[in-house]
C-alpha positions in Angstrom: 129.1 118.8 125.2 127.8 117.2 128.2 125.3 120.6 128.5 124.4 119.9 124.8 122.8 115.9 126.0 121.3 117.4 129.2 119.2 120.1 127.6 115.7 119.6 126.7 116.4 119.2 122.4 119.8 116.8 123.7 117.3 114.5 125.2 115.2 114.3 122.2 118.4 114.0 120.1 119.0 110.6 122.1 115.8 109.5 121.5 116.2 110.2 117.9 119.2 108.2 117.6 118.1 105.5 119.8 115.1 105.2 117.8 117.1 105.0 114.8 118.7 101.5 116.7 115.2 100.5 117.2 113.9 100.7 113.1 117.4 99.4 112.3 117.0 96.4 114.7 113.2 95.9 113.9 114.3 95.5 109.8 116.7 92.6 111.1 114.4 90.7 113.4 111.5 91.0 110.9 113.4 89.6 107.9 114.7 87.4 110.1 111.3 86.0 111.6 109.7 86.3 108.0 111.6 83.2 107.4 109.5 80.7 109.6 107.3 81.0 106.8 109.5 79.9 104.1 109.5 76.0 103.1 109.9 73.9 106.2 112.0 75.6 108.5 115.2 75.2 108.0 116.0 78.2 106.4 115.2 79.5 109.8 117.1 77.3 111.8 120.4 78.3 109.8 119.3 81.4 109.8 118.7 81.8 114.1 121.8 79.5 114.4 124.1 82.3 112.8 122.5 85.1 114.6 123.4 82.9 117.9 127.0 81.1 117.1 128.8 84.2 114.2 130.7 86.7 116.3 130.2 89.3 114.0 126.5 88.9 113.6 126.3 88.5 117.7 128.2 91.6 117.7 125.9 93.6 115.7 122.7 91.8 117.1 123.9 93.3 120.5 124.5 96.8 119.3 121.4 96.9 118.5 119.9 95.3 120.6 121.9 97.3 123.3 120.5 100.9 121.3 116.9 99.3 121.9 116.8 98.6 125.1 118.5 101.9 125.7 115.7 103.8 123.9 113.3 102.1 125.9 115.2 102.9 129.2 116.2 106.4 128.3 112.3 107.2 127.7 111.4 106.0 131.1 114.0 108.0 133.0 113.0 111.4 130.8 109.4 110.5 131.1 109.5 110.4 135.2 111.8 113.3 135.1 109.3 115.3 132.6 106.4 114.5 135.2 107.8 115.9 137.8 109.0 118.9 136.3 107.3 120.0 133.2 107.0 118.0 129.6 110.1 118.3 127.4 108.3 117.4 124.1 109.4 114.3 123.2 106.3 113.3 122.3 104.8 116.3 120.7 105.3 117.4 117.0 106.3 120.2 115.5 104.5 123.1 115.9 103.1 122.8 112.0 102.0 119.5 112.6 98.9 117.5 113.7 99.3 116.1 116.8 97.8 113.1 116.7 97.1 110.1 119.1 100.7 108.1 119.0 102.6 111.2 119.2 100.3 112.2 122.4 100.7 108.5 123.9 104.4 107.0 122.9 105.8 106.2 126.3 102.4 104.5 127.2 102.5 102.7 123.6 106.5 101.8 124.9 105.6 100.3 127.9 103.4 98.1 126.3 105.6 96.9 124.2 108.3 96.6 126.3 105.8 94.6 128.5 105.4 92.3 125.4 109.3 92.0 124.7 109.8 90.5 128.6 107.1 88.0 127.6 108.4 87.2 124.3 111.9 86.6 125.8 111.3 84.6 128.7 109.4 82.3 125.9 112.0 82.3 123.2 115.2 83.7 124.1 115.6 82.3 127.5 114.6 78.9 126.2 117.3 79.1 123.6 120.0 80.6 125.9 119.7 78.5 128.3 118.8 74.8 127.0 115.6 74.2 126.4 114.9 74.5 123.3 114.8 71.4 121.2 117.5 70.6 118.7 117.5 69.4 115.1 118.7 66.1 115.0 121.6 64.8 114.4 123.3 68.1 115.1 124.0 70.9 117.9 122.3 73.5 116.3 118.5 74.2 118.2 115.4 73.4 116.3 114.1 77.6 116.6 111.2 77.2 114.0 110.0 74.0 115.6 109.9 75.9 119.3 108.5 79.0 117.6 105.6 77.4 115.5 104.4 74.7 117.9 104.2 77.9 120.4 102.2 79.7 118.3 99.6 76.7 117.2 99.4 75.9 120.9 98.6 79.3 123.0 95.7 81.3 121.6 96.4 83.9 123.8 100.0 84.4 123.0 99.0 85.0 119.5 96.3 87.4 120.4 98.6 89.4 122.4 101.2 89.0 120.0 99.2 91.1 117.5 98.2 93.3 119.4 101.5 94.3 120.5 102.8 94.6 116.7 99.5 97.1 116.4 100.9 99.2 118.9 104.5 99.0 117.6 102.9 100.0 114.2 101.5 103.0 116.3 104.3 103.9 117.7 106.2 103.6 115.1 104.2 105.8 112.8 105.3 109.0 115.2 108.7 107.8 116.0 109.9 107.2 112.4 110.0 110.7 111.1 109.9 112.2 114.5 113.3 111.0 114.8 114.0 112.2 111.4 112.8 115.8 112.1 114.5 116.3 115.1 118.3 115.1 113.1 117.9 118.1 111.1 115.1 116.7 108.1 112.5 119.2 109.4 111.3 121.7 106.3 108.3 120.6 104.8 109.3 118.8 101.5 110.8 116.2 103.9 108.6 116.5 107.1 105.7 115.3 104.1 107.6 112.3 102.3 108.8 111.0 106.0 105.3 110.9 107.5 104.1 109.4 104.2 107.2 107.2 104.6 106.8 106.4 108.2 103.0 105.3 107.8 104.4 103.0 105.1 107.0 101.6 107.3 104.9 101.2 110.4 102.1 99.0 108.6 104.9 96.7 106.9 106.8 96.4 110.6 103.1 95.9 112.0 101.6 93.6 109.2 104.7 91.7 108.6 104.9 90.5 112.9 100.5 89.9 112.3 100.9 87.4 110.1 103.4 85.0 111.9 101.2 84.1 114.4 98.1 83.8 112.3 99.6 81.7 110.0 100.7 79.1 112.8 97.5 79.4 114.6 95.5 78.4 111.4 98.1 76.0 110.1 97.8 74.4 113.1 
């Protein structure tokens, strides 16, 4: 078994999977985030407060969490490995396919994002873990839209790199989704054409729906 994981379609088989984590985790935090822009916030607040205090919702926020970061890290070490030896295909697509510019460029499009999710977390995550983020009144629970929005209204920049980043997850998302999908077994061309149809699809919402968040603080400001 352990050959099986160290061969050349093992690795990509990890990847799939991970990337399966990743979608799976990126449909949670974007419904989840989708919120701030729903009445005046404290659907949010309830919403972030269960995510932080439920143990089954902590549980499952790390597992996924846990397969993300795993993706991210498991790239990096085939990636370096690949470079020194010779390129395993991760990101290449089948042999019937177009190879286009994400599926050429998704560890560089990872980086970046992961670059993005160290700055979004020492921002929001650490501030919430760790006490300073404000709290809604008269209770223990932490004011999350209130730190989230006034971030947003206040740092242009943030904003700007905040889309940006969700253009490149879009990107890389639009090779990962069925790339991970082919290489599970989905890979004759009935389903190779509906995922990549599917994937574009999924990689605009995912992309569109983290755009908008910002824009709308920065010009509600």
């Amino acid at each position: 078994m352990s050959g099986i994981f160290s061969s050349s379609l093992g690795k990509k088989l990890i990847m799939s999977i991970t990337g399966l984590f990743l979608m799976l985790f990126l449909v949670v935090h974007l419904t989840t985030n989708l919120l701030l822009l729903v009445g005046d916030g404290s659907l949010y607040n309830r919403a972030a407060h269960a995510l932080a205090t439920i143990p089954l919702l902590r549980i499952v926020e790390f597992l996924l969490a846990f397969g993300f970061f795993f993706h991210i890290v498991y790239a990096t070490i085939i990636t370096l490995k690949n470079q020194r030896t010779r390129p395993i295909g991760y990101n290449k697509t089948a042999s019937n396919r177009v190879t286009t510019w994400p599926s050429k460029n998704m560890y560089i499009l990872g980086f970046a994002i992961l670059a993005f999710l160290v700055l979004h977390l020492i921002n929001f995550f650490l501030k919430l873990r760790f006490g300073e983020a404000p709290y809604v009144e008269g209770t223990e629970m932490h004011n999350t839209y209130l730190l989230v929005s006034s971030f947003f209204a206040k740092y242009w920049w943030y904003n700007l790199i905040y889309v940006i980043s969700a253009v490149l997850l879009g990107l890389h998302l639009s090779h990962g989704f069925w790339s991970a999908f082919h290489t599970i077994g989905l890979n004759n061309n009935k389903w190779l054409n509906r995922l990549e149809s599917f994937a574009y699809v999924y990689a605009v919402i995912v992309a569109v729906g983290f755009t908008i968040i910002p824009i709308y603080f920065w010009f509600a400001r």
